[in-house]
C-alpha positions as CSV (number, residue, x, y, z in Angstrom):
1,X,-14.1,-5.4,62.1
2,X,-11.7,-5.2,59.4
3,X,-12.7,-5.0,55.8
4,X,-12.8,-7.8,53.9
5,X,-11.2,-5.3,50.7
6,X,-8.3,-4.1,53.3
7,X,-4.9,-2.9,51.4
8,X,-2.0,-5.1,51.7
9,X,1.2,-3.7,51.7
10,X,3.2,-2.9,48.4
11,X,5.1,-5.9,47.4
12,X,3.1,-9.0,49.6
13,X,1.4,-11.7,47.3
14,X,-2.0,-12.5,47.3
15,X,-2.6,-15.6,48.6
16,X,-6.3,-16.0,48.1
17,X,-7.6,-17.4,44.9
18,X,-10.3,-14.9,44.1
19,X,-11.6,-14.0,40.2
20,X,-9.6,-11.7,38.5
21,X,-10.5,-7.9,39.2
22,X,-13.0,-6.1,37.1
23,X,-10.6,-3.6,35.9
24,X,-8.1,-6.0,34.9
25,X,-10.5,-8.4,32.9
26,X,-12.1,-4.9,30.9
27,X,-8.3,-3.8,30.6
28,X,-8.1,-7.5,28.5
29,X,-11.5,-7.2,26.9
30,X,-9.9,-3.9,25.6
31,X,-6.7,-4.9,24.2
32,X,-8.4,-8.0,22.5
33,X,-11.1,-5.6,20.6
34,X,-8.8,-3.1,19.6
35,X,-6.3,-5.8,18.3
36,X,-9.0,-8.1,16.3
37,X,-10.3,-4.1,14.9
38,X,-6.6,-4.0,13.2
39,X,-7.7,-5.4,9.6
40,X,-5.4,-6.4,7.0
41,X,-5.4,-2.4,5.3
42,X,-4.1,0.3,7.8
43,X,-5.1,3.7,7.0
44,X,-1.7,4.3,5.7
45,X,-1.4,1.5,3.3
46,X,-2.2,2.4,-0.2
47,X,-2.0,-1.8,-1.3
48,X,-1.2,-4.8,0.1
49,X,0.1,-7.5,-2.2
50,X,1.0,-11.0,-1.1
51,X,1.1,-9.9,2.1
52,X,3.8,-7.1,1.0
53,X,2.7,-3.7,1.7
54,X,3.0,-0.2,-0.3
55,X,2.6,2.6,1.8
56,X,0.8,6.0,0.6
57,X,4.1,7.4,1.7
58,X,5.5,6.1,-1.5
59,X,2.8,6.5,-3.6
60,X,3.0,9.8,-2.9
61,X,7.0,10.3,-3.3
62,X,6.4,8.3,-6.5
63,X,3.8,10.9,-7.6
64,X,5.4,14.0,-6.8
65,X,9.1,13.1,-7.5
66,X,8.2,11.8,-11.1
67,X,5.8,15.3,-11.5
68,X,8.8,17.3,-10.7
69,X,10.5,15.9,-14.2
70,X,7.3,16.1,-16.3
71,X,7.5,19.3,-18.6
72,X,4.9,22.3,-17.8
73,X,2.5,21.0,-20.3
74,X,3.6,17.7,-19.9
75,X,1.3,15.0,-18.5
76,X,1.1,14.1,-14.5
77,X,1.8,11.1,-13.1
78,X,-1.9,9.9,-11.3
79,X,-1.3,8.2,-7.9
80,X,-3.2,5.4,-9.0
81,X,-0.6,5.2,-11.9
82,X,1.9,5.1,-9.5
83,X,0.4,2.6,-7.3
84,X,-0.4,0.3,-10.6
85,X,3.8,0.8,-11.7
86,X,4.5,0.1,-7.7
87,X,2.1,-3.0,-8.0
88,X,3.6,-4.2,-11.0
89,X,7.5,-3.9,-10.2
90,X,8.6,-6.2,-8.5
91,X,6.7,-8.9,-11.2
92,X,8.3,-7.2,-14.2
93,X,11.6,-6.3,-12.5
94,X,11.7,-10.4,-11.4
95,X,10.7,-11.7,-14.8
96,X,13.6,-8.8,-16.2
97,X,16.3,-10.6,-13.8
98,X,14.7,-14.4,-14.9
99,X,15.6,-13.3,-18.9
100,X,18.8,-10.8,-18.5
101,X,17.2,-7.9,-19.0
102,X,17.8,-6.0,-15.4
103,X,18.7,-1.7,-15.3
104,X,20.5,-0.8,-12.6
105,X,20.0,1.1,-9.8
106,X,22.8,3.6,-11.1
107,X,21.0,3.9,-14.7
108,X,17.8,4.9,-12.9
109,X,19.4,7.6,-11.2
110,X,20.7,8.8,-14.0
111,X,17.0,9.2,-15.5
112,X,16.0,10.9,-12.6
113,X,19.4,12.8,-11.8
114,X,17.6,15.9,-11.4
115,X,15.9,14.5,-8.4
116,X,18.1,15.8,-5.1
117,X,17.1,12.4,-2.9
118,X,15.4,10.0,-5.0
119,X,13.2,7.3,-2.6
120,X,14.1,4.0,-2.8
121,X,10.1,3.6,-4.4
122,X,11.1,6.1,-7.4
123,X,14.2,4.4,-8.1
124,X,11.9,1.1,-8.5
125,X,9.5,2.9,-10.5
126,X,12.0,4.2,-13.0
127,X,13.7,0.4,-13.1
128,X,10.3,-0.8,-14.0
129,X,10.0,1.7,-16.5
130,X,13.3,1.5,-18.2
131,X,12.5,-2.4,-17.9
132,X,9.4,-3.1,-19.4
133,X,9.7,-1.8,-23.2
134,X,12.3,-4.4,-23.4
135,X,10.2,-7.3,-22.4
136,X,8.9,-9.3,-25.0
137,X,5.8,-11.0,-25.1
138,X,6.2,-14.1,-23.7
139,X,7.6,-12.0,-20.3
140,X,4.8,-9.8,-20.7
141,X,2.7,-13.1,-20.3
142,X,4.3,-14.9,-17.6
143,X,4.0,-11.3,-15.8
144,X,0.3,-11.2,-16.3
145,X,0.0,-15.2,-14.7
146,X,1.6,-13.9,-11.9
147,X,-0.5,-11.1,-11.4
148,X,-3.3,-13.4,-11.5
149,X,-2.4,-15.7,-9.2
150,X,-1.4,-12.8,-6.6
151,X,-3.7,-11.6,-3.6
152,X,-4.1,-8.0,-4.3
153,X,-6.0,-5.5,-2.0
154,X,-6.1,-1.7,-2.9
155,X,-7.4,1.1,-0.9
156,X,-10.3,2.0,-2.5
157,X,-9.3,5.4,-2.6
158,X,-6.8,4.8,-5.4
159,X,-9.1,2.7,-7.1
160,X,-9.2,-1.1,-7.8
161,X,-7.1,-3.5,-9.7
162,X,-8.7,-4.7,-12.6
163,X,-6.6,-7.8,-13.4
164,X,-7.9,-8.3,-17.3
165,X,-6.9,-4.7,-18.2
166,X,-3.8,-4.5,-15.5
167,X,-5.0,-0.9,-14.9
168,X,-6.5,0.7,-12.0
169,X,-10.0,1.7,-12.3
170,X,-11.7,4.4,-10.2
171,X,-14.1,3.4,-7.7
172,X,-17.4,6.0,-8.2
173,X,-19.3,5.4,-4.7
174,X,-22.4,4.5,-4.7
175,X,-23.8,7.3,-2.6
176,X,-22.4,9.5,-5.0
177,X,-25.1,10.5,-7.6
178,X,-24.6,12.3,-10.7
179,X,-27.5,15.1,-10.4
180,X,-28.9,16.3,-14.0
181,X,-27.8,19.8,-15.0
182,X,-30.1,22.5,-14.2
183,X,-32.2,23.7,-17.0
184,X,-31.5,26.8,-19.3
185,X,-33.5,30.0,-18.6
């Protein structure tokens, strides 16, 4: 008596109307759960804003290619710095276009000419940089609105964005305790 699982020949169609297999149903159960587990933050996302992400990839080259032009005593550039100027950019390089006031991508290189292959997130940077001394105050202002009406979401590694201050502030977890110094003998 033949098996009512018999194999049918490469190619032929099933003409039964049976349930799905197991394996194919746990195969979707699988895909589903490890799509709905991708939040809005991947790993390698330093800040999401408006839906626009900033990699750690240039938070880093921000980091490191501005530090290569600080003196030997001069002060580093913090990767939460960097991710607060890459936050901030493209609000105070919009409102610099809105009232005249743009630098061009050819007068940031020149700021950072000693840089072999400046990344396109440096060259930003050192607009917003070059940029924002020459807003006045009522650009300053309509900057800040903005800010406050954007959806901002920061790794906590670098931090979060404090909107009154527009500054990054350290995040001290709260399974981190400061222990009390030892006691002099």
């Amino acid at each position: 008596m033949p098996s009512q699982h018999s194999l049918r020949p490469l190619g032929t169609l099933r003409r039964d109307r049976r349930p799905l297999p197991a394996l194919f149903l746990t195969l979707l159960l699988g895909a589903t759960l490890g799509l709905s587990a991708c939040g809005a933050q991947a790993t390698s996302t330093a800040a999401i804003v408006n839906g626009v992400a900033i990699s750690e990839k240039d938070v880093q080259s921000v980091t490191e290619q501005v530090n290569t032009l600080s003196q030997a005593g001069g002060q580093k550039l913090s990767a939460s710095n960097a991710l607060l100027s890459l936050i901030l950019a493209p609000y105070v390089l919009g409102e610099a276009k809105r009232v005249h006031k743009t630098v061009a991508e050819q007068q940031a290189r020149q700021v950072i000419n000693k840089i072999a292959h400046p990344t396109a997130a440096t060259i930003m940077f050192v607009q917003m940089q070059l940029v924002v001394g020459g807003l006045d105050q009522a650009s300053k202002n309509v900057i800040v609105g903005e800010l406050n009406k954007a959806k901002i979401t920061v790794n906590p590694r670098y931090g979060t964005f404090d909107r009154k201050a527009i500054a990054m502030t350290p995040i001290s977890p709260d399974w981190i305790k400061a222990s009390a110094p030892a006691p002099a003998k």
